[in-house]
C-alpha positions in Angstrom: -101.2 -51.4 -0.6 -100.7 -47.1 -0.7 -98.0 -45.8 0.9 -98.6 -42.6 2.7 -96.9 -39.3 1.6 -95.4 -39.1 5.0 -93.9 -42.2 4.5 -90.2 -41.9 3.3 -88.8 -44.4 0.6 -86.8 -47.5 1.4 -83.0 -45.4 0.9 -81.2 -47.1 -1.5 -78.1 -46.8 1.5 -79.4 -49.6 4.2 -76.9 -48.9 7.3 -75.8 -52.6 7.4 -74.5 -52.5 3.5 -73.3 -49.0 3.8 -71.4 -49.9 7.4 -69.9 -53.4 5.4 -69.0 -50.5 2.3 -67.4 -48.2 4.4 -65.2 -51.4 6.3 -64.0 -52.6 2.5 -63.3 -48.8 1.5 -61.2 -48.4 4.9 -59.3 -51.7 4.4 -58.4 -50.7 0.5 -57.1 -47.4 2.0 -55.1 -49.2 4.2 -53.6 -51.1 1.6 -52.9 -48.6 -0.5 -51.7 -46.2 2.4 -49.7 -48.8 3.7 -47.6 -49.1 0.5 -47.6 -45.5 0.2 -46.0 -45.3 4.0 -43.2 -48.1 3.5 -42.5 -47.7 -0.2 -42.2 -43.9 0.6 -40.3 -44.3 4.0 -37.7 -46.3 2.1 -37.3 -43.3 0.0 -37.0 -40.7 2.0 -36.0 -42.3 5.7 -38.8 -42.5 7.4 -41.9 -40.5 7.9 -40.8 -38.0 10.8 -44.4 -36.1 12.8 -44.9 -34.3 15.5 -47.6 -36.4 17.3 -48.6 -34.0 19.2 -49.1 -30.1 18.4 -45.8 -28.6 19.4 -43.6 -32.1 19.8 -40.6 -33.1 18.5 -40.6 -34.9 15.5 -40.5 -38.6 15.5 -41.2 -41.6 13.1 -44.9 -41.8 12.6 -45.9 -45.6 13.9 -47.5 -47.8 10.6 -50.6 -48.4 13.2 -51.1 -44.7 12.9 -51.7 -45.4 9.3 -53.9 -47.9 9.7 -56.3 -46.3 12.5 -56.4 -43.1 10.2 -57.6 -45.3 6.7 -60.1 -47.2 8.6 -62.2 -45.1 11.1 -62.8 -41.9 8.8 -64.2 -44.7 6.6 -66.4 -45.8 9.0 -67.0 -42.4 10.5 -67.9 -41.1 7.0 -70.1 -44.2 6.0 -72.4 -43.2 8.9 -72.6 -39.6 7.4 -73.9 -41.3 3.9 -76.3 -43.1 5.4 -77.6 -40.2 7.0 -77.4 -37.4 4.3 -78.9 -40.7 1.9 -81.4 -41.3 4.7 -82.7 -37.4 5.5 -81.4 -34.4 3.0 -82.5 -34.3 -0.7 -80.6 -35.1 -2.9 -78.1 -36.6 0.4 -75.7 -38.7 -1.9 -74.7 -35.4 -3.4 -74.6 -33.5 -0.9 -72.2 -35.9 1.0 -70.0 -36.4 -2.3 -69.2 -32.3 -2.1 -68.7 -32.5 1.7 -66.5 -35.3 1.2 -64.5 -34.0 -1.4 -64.9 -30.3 0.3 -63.5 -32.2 3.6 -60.4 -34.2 1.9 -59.2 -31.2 0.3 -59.2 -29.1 4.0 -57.1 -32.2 5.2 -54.4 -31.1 2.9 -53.9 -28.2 5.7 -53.2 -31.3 8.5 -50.0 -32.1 6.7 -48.7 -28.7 5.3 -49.8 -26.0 8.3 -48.0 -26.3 11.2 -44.9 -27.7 11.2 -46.0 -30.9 11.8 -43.9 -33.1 9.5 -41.0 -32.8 7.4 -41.3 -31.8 4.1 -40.9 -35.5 2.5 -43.1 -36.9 5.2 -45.9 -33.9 4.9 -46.0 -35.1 0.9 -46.7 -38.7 1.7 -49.2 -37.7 4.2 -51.0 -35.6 1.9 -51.0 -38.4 -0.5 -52.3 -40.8 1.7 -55.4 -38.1 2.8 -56.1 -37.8 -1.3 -56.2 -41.9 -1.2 -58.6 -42.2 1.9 -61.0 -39.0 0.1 -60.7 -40.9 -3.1 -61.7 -44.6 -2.1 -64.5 -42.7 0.0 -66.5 -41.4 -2.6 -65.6 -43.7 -5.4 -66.3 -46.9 -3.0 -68.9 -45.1 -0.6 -71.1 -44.0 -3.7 -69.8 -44.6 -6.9 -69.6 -48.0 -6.6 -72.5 -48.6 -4.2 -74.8 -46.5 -6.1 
């Protein structure tokens, strides 16, 4: 049987498996971040943010945590499947928007005001865990 030219090969990302991937990746950041949060709230008193742009600071809730390991996960498996799926050379192109992306996050905990010091460095840790696990797990390992 010929294929035709207009035909595109089977992507070596099926959603399903890449979806499944990006859930395992999110639940290891969790972990991870999870530790991070208590371990590091022991240490320094609690994680104090302003949940809002402007607000007071208050302790950041573990759920927080949580919701901000998984979904990004999940949110970024869906752009591997497509940049795998539609752009040349995709995986690639993902892994430097991924790593592009976690590095611009850095600015969430540091601009603004909108943690302590103490808190702002366990938030930026936990941004370098989720980037990390996502292109390790997402293509590394999946690859």
């Amino acid at each position: 049987m010929t294929t035709s030219t207009l035909s595109s090969p089977p992507s070596s990302y099926p959603l399903g498996q890449t979806l499944l991937n990006a859930l395992i990746a999110g639940v290891i950041a969790t972990v991870i971040n999870l530790l991070i949060f208590f371990i590091g709230s022991a240490l320094i008193g609690g994680v104090q943010a302003a949940m809002t742009p402007g607000a007071a600071f208050e302790p950041l809730p573990f759920p927080a945590v949580i919701a901000s390991s998984i979904l990004p996960m999940l949110l970024a498996g869906c752009g591997l499947w497509v940049a795998a799926k539609f752009i040349p050379r995709g995986v690639l192109v993902w892994q430097i928007t991924a790593v592009v992306l976690t590095l611009l996050s850095l600015g969430g905990p540091f601009g603004g005001q909108i943690a302590t010091t103490s808190g702002a460095i366990l938030l930026a840790s936990m941004h370098l865990v989720v980037g990390g696990i996502m292109v390790w797990f997402l293509t590394l390992r999946q690859g």
